[in-house]
N, C-alpha and C positions, 0 to 999 in steps of 0.2 A: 356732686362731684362727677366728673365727666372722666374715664379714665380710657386713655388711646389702648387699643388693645391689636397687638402684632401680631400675624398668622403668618405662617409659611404651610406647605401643603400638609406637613402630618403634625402642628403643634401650634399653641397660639400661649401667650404671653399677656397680663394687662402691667399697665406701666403706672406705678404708683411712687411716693415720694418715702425714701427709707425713714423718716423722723416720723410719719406718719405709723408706718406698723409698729416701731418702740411707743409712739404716744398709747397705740392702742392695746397696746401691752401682748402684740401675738408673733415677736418675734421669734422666738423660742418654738411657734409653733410650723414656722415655715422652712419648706423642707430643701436638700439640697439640690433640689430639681429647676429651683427658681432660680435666676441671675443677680447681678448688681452691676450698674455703669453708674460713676458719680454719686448725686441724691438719688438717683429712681433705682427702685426694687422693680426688676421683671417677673410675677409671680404667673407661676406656670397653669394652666386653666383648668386643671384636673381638678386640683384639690386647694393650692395653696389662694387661689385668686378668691374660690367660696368662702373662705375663711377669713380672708382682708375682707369682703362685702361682707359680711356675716354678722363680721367686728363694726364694721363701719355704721352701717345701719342699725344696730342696735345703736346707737349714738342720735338716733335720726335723722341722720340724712339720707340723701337720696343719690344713688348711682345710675347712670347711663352709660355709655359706649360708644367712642369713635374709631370704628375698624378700619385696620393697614393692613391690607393682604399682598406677599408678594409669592408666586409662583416657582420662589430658589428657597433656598435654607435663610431663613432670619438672621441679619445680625447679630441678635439677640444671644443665638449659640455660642458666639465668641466670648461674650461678656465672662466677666469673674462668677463663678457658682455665689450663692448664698449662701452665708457662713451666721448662726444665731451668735 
């Protein structure tokens, strides 16, 4: 799974699909530091992103990254908080 992952200067975001963290059964464990637009869950990089990979991979697959960095505050910020 390849997941685009968004940075602005003091925080970064990976952008994963919301029916994905319910399948993996770790919603409950994501905190409300992460976002939501839509289907995508933006899980915050600190703690909540290790734990979707964590989850995910135990499953076996394999993750990588395509990074978006912009030099102002992320979109991302505006989004709705993550609610389990």
């Amino acid at each position: 799974m390849i997941i685009n992952f968004i940075a602005d200067p003091s925080h970064g975001w990976g952008e994963v699909p919301v029916k994905l963290i319910h399948d993996l059964g770790i919603a409950g464990k994501i905190s409300r530091y992460s976002y939501v637009k839509g289907e995508n869950a933006y899980l915050e990089e600190d703690c909540d992103l290790g734990i979707f990979i964590h989850a995910l991979e135990s499953t076996g697959e394999k993750v990588s990254f395509e990074e978006h960095h912009s030099n102002y505050d992320s979109w991302v910020r505006n989004c709705q908080r993550w609610q389990a």
